[in-house]
C-alpha positions as CSV (number, residue, x, y, z in Angstrom):
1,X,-284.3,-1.1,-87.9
2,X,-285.0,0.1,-84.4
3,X,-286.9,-3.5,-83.3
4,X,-282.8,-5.0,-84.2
5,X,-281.0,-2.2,-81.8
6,X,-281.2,-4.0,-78.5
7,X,-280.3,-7.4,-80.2
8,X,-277.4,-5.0,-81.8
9,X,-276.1,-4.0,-78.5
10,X,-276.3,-7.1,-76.7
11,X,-274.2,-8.7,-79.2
12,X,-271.5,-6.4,-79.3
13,X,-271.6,-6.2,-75.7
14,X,-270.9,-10.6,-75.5
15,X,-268.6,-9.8,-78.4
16,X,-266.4,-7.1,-76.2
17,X,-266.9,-9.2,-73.1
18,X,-266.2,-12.5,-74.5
19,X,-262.7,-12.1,-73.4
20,X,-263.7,-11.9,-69.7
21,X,-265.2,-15.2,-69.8
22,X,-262.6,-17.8,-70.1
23,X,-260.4,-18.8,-67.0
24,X,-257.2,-20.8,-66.4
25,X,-259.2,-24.2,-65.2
26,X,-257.5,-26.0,-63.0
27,X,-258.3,-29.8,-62.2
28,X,-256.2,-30.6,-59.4
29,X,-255.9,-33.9,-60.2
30,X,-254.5,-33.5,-63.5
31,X,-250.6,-32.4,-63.6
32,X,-251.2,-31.2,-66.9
33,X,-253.7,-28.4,-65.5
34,X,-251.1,-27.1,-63.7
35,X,-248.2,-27.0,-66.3
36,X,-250.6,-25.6,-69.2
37,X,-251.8,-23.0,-66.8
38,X,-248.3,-21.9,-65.0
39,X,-247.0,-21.6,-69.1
40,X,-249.9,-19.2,-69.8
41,X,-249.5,-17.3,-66.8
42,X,-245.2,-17.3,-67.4
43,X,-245.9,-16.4,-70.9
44,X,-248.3,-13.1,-69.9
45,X,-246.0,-12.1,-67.1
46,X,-243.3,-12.3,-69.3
47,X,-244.9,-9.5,-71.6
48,X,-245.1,-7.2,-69.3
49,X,-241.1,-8.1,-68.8
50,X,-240.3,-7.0,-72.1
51,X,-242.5,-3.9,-72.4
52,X,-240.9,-2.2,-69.4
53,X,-239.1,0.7,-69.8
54,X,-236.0,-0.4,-68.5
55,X,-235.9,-3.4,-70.9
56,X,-232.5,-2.4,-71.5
57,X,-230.8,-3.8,-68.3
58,X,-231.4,-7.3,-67.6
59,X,-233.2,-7.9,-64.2
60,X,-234.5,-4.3,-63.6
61,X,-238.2,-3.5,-63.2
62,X,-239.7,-0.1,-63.4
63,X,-239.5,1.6,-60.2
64,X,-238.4,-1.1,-58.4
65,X,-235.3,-3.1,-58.4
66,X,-236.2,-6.4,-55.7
67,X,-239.2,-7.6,-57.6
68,X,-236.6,-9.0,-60.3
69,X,-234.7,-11.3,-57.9
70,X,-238.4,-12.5,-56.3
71,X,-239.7,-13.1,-60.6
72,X,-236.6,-14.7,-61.3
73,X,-237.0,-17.1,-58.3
74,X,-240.1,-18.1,-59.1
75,X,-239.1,-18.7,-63.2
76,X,-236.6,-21.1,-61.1
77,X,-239.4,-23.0,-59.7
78,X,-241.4,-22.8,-62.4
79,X,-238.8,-24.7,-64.3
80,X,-238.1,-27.1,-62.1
81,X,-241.5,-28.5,-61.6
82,X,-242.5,-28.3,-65.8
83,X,-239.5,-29.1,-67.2
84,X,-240.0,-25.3,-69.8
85,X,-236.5,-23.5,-69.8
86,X,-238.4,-20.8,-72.4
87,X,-237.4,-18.4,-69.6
88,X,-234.2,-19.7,-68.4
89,X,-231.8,-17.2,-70.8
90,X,-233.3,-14.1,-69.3
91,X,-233.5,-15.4,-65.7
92,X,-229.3,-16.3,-66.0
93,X,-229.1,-12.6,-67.6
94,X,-230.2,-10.9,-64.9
95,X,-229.3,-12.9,-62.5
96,X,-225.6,-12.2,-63.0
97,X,-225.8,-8.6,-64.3
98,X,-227.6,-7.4,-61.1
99,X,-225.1,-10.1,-58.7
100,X,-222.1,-7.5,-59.7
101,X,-218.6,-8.0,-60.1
102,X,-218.5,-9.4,-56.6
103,X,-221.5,-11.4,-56.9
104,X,-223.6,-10.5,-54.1
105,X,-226.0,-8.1,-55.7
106,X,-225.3,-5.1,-53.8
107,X,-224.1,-2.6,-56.9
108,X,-223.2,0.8,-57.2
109,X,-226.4,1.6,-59.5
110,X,-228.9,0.5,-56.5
111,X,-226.8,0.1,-53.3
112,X,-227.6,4.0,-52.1
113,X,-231.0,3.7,-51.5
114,X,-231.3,-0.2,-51.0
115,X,-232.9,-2.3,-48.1
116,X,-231.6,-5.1,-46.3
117,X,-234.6,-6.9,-47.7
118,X,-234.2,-6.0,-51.5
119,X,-231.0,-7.8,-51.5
120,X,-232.3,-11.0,-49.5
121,X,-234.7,-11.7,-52.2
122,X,-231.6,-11.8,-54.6
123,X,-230.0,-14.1,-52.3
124,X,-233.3,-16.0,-51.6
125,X,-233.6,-16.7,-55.4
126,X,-229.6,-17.9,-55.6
127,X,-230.2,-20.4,-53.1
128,X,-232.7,-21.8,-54.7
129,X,-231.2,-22.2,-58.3
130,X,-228.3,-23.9,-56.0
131,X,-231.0,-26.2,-54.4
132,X,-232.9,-27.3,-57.3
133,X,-229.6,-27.7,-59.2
134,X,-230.7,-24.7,-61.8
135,X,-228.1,-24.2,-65.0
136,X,-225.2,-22.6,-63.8
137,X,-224.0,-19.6,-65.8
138,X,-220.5,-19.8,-67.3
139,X,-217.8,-17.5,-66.2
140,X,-219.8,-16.2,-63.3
141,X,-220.0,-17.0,-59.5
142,X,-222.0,-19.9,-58.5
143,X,-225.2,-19.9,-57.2
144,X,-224.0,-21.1,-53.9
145,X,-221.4,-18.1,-53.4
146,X,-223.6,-15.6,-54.4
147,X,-226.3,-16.5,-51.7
148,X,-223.1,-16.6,-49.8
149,X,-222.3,-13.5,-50.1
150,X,-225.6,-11.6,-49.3
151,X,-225.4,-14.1,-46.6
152,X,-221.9,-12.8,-45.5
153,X,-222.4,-9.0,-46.1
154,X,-225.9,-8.9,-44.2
155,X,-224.3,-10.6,-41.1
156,X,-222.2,-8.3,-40.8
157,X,-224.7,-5.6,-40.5
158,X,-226.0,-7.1,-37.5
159,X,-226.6,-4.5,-35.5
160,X,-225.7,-4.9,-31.4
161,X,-225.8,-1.5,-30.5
162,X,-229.7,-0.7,-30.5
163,X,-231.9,-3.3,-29.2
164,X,-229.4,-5.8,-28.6
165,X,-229.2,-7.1,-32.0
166,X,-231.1,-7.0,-35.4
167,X,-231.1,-5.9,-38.7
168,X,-232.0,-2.8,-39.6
169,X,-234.5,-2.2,-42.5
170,X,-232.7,0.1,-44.8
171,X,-228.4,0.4,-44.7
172,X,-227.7,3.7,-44.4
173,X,-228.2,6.8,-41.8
174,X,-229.5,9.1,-44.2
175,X,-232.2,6.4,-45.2
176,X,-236.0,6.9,-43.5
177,X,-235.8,2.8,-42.8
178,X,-232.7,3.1,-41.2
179,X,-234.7,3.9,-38.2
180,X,-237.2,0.4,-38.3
181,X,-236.1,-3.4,-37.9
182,X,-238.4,-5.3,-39.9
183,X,-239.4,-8.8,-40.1
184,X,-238.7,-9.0,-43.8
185,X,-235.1,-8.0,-43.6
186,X,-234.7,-10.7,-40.6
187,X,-237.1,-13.4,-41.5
188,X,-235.6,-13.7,-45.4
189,X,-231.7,-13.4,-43.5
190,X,-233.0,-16.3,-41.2
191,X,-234.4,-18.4,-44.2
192,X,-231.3,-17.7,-46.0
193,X,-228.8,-19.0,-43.1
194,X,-231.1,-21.5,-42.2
195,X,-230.8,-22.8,-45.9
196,X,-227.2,-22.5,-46.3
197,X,-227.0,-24.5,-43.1
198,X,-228.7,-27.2,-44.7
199,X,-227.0,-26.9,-48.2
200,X,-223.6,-26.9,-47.0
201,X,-223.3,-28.4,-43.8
202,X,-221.6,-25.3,-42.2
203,X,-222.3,-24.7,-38.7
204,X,-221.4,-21.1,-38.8
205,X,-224.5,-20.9,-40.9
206,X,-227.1,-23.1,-38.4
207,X,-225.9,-20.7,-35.4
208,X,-226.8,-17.3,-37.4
209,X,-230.0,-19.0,-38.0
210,X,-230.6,-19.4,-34.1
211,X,-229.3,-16.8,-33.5
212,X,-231.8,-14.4,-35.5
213,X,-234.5,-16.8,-34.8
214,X,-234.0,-16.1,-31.0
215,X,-233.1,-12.8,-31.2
216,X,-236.3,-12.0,-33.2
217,X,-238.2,-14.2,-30.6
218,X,-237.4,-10.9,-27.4
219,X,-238.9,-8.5,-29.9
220,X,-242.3,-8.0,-31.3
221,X,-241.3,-9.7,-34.4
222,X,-242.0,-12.9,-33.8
223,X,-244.3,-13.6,-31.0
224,X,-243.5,-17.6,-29.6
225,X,-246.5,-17.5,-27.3
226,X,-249.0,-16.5,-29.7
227,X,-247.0,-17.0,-33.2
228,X,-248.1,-13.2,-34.0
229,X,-245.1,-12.0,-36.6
230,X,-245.4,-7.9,-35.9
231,X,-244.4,-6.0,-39.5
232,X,-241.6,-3.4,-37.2
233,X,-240.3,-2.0,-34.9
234,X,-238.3,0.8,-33.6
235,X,-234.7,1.1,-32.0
236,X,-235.9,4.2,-30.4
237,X,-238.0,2.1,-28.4
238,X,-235.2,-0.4,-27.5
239,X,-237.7,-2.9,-30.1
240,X,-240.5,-2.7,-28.0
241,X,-243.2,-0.8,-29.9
242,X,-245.0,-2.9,-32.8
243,X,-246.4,-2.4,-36.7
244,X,-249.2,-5.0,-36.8
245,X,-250.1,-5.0,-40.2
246,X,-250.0,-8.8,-41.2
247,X,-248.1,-9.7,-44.3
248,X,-248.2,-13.0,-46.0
249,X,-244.3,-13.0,-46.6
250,X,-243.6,-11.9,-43.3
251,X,-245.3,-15.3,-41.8
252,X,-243.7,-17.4,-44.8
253,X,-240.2,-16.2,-44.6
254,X,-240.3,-17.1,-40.7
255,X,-242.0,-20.4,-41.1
256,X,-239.8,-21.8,-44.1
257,X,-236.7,-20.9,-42.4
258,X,-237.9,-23.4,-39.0
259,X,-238.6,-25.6,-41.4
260,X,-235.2,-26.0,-43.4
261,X,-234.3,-26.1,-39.4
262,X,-236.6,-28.4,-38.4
263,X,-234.9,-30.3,-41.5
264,X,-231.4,-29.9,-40.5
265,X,-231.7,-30.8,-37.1
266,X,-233.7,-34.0,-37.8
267,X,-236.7,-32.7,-36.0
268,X,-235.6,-30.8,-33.2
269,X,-238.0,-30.0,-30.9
270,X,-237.6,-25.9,-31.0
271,X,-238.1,-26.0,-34.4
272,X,-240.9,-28.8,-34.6
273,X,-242.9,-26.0,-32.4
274,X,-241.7,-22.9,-34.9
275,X,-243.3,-25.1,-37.8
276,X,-246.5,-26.1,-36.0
277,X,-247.2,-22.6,-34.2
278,X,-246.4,-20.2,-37.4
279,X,-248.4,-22.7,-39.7
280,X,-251.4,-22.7,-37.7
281,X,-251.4,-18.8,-37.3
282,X,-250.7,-18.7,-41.2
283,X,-253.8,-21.0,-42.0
284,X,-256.0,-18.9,-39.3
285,X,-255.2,-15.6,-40.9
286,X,-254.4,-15.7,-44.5
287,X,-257.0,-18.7,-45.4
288,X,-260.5,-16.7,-44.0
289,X,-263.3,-18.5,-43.3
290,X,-265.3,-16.1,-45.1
291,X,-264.0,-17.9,-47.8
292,X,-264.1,-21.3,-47.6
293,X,-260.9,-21.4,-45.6
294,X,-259.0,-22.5,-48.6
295,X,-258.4,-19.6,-50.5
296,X,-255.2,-17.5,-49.7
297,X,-255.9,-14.0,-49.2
298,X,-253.8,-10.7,-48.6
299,X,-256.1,-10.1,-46.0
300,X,-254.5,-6.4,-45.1
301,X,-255.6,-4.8,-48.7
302,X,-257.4,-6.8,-51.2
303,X,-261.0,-6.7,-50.3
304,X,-260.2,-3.3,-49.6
305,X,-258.3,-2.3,-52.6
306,X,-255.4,-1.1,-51.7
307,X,-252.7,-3.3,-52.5
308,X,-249.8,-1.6,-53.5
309,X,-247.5,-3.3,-56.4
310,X,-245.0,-5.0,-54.0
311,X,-248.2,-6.7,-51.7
312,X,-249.7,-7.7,-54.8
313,X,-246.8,-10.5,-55.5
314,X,-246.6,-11.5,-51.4
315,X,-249.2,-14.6,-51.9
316,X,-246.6,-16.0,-54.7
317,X,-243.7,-16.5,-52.2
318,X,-246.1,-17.5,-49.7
319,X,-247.6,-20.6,-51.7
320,X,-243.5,-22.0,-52.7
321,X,-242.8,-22.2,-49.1
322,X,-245.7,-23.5,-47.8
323,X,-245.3,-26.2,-51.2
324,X,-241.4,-26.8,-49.9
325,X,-242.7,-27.0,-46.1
326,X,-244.1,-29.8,-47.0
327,X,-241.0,-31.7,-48.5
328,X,-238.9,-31.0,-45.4
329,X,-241.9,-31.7,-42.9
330,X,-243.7,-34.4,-44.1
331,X,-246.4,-34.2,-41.6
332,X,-247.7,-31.0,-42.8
333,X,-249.1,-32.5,-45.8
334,X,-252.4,-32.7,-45.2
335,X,-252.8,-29.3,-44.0
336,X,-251.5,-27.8,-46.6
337,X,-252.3,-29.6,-49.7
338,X,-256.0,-28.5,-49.6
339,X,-254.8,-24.9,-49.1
340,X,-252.9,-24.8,-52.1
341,X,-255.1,-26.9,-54.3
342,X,-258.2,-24.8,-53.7
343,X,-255.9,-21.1,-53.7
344,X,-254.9,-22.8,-57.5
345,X,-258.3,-23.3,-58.6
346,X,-259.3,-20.2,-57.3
347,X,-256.5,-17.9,-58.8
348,X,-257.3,-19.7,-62.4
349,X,-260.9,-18.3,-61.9
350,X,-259.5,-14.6,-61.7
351,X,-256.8,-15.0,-65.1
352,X,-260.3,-14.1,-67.5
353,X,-258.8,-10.4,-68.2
354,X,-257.8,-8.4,-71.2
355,X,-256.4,-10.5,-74.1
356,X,-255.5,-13.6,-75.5
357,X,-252.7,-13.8,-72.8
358,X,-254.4,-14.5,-69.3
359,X,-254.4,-11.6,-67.0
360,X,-255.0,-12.4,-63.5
361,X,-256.1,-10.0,-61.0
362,X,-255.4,-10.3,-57.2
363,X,-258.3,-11.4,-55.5
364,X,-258.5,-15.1,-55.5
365,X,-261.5,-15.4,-53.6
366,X,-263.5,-13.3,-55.9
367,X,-265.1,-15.8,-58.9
368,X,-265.1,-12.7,-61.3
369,X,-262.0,-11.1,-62.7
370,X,-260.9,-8.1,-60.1
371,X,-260.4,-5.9,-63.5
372,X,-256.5,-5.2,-61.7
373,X,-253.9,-7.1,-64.0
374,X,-250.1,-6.4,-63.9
375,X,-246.4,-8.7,-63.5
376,X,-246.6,-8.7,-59.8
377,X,-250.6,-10.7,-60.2
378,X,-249.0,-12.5,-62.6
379,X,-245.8,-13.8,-60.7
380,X,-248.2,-14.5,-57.3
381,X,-250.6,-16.7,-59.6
382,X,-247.4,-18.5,-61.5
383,X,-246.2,-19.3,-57.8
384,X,-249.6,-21.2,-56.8
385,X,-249.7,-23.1,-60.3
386,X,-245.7,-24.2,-60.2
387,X,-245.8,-25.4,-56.6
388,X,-248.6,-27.3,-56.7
389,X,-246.8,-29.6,-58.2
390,X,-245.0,-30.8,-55.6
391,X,-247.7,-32.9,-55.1
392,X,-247.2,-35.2,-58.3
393,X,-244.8,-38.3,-58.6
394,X,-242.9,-36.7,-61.3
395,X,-242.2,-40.5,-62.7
396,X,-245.9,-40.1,-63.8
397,X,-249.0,-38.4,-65.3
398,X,-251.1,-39.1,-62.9
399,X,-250.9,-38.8,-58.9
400,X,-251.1,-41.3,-56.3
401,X,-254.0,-40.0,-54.1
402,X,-253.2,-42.6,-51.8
403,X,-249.9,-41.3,-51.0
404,X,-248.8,-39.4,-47.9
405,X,-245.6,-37.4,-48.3
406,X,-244.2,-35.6,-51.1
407,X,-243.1,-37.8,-54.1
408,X,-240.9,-34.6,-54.9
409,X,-236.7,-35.1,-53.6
410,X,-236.7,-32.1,-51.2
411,X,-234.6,-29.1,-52.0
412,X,-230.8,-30.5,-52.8
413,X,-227.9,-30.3,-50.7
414,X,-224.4,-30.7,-50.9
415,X,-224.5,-34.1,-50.0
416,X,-227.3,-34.8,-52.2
417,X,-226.6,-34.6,-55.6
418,X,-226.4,-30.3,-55.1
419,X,-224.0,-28.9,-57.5
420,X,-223.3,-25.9,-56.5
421,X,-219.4,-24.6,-55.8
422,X,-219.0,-22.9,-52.6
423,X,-217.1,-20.0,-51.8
424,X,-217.9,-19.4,-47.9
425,X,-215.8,-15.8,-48.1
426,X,-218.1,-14.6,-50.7
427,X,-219.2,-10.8,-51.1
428,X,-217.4,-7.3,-51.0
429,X,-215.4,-7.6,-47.6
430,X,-215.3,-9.7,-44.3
431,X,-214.7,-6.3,-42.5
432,X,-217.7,-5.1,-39.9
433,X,-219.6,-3.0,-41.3
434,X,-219.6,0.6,-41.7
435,X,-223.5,2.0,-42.1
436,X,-220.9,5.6,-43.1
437,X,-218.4,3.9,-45.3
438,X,-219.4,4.1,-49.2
439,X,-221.6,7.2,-49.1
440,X,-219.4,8.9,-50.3
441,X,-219.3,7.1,-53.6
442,X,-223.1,8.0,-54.5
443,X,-223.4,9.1,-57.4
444,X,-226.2,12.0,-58.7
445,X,-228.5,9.2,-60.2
446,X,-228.3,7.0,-57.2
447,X,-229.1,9.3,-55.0
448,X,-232.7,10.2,-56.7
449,X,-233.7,6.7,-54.9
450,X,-232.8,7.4,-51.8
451,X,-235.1,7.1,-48.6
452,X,-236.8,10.4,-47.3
453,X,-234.4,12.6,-45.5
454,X,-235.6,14.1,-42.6
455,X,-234.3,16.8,-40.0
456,X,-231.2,18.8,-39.7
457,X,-229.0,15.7,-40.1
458,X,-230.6,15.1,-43.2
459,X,-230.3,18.6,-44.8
460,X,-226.1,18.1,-43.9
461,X,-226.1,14.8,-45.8
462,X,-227.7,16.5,-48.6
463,X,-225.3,19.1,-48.9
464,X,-222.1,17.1,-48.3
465,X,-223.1,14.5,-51.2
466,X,-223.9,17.5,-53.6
467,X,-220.2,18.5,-53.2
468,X,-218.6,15.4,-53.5
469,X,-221.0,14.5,-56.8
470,X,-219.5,18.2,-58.1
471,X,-216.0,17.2,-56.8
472,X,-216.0,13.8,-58.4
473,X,-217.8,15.3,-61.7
474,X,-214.6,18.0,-62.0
């Protein structure tokens, strides 16, 4: 019996690992490879939708609330370039439950302890269900107006009296990320006026979108000389300190909104330059040579490890605006298309984990399954799949290699077949914005998600919302 032991154990061990062994294989020359493997990766994010605890209100994730607007945008996309609407009754569920009564996803349940840049993802994903002409939802606001009115209630937060303008991180005093302007909060405002330029028309909308361009351009943010996009910075300093940390979404947010400008402006110079210089900085970081130059990596924390659930989904929003780039700046093309092709193939290599389902893990470049798995490596791989398929002539099976733009329409507008209905006065108020005004309806619960509060000013906030939640309780 002993001379069958080691053949024993080395049979169970190809039987336990035999799960490990079979990647998403993507041929990019083969639209199918694409579809079948963005379905399987939809299908095994999806799951881990369902299994949540807080499967009882549509649209919220565990521990964090953004995350649903930035899956529900990509399910968008992912059923606008396959066709699958599997996913499309729980995307319009929580869609309009978290949008609110006044449709601008800002509700009572979150809105405490929010950030400027939770709520632009929400608006980031109505905007595009407007532009690729998604299902609209029956007896709810459009699309259009609720990207309006994120649009409408983060203007107003614009904040003149530190730094000469910005938006703040987080919306309220009492919140740690009150204190920071981030790139986030006004690189995803940016995309979103520059896109509801473009959509509508509206010039209001194009001159927010200079104007945050341009403001951003005096501060660290977004470096014009060297296209270096800094992570924060502080009022205290009057905006002139820096976070360097580089960020995937941070580059991608800046660069798709010059290129819906670039768009709207047939080609204007300023943003013809914001296109060229953020997309060459975006290739030279997140593409490393080390490997291969075509694989997208979250250079900050994966070959480190320590990649926390929201970086883990960055490269996913990343690869749809780098895939839409290239429909509203044709010439980018043939940078691009390589990148995204050989980030596709890679990121199949890495969905060998667990199950029957396919769970991917985060780092592309690595050939063996990272052993990490989880909805946010599922929604960055469904992003690379789905937008890679831009660069099929949806009339057929097969691509034209020969071809040198897009055979893709680029994202609708208003003029062009969009949908949409617009409601340009959309949101909670037109009023200027009180950072002070609504504290004093948080609740207990909403309260627990607050930022950290810090100092004597903090310990006064504290006490003064515990005896308005006792008031209002009696």
């Amino acid at each position: 019996m002993q001379l069958f032991t080691p053949l024993v154990v080395t049979l169970s061990q190809t039987l336990l690992l035999a799960p490990l062994t079979r990647a998403i294989t993507i041929d990019v020359n083969d639209p199918n490879s694409f579809k079948q493997g963005a379905a399987t990766v939809a299908s095994d994010m999806m799951t881990f939708y369902a299994d949540r605890d807080s499967k009882l209100i549509p649209g919220k994730f565990d521990g964090t609330w953004w995350e649903g607007g930035a899956m529900f945008m990509g399910l968008m996309q992912y059923w606008h370039w396959t066709g699958d609407a599997t996913w499309n009754e729980q995307v319009n569920s929580g869609m309009v439950w978290q949008a609110g009564p006044n449709g601008d996803f800002f509700t009572s349940n979150y809105s405490s302890y929010l950030g400027n840049d939770d709520q632009a993802f929400w608006g980031l994903a109505a905007i595009t269900a407007a532009e690729l002409n998604y299902p609209a939802v029956a007896d709810a606001p459009s699309w259009l107006s609720m990207a309006q009115a994120v649009f409408n209630e983060q203007a107003s937060r614009w904040d003149d009296t530190t730094c000469k303008g910005g938006l703040r991180w987080q919306i309220y005093p009492i919140q740690s990320g009150y204190r920071i302007k981030n790139a986030i909060s006004n690189g995803a405002l940016f995309q979103i006026a520059a896109r509801l330029a473009r959509y509508t028309g509206n010039q209001t909308y194009s001159d927010w979108a200079e104007k945050i361009w341009d403001w951003s351009a005096t501060t660290p943010l977004l470096n014009t000389s060297e296209w270096h996009i800094a992570d924060t910075t502080t009022p205290a300093t009057d905006c002139t300190d820096h976070g360097d940390i580089q960020w995937t979404y941070n580059y991608g947010t800046y660069l798709m909104g010059a290129a819906y400008m670039y768009n709207f402006t047939n080609a204007g110079t300023k943003w013809k330059n914001g296109v060229d210089g953020l997309l060459a900085k975006t290739i030279s970081l997140f593409f490393p040579s080390e490997y291969g130059g075509k694989v997208m990596s979250e250079v900050a924390c994966e070959s480190i490890d320590t990649c926390d659930r929201n970086q883990i989904c960055f490269k996913g929003f990343l690869s749809a605006w780098l895939a839409t780039t290239t429909q509203l700046v044709p010439y980018t093309l043939g940078e691009i298309k390589p990148l995204l092709q050989g980030s596709a193939v890679a990121a199949g290599k890495q969905c060998t984990g667990l199950s029957d389902d396919a769970h991917c893990g985060i780092q592309w470049y690595n050939p063996t399954w990272d052993r990490s798995s989880g909805i946010e490596q599922q929604m960055a791989v469904l992003g690379i799949f789905s937008n890679n398929l831009v660069f099929f002539d949806g009339s057929s099976s097969s691509p034209n290699s020969n071809y040198t733009a897009p055979k893709q329409p680029a994202p609708l507008t208003a003029g062009s077949g969009g949908n949409s209905t617009s409601n340009p006065g959309a949101g909670a108020s037109e009023a200027p914005f009180d950072p002070n005004a609504g504290l004093m309806n948080i609740g207990t619960a909403d309260r627990a998600g607050a930022g950290v509060l810090t100092g004597v000013f903090g310990l006064a906030w504290i006490g003064m919302l515990i005896w308005i939640a006792k008031d209002v309780g009696e």
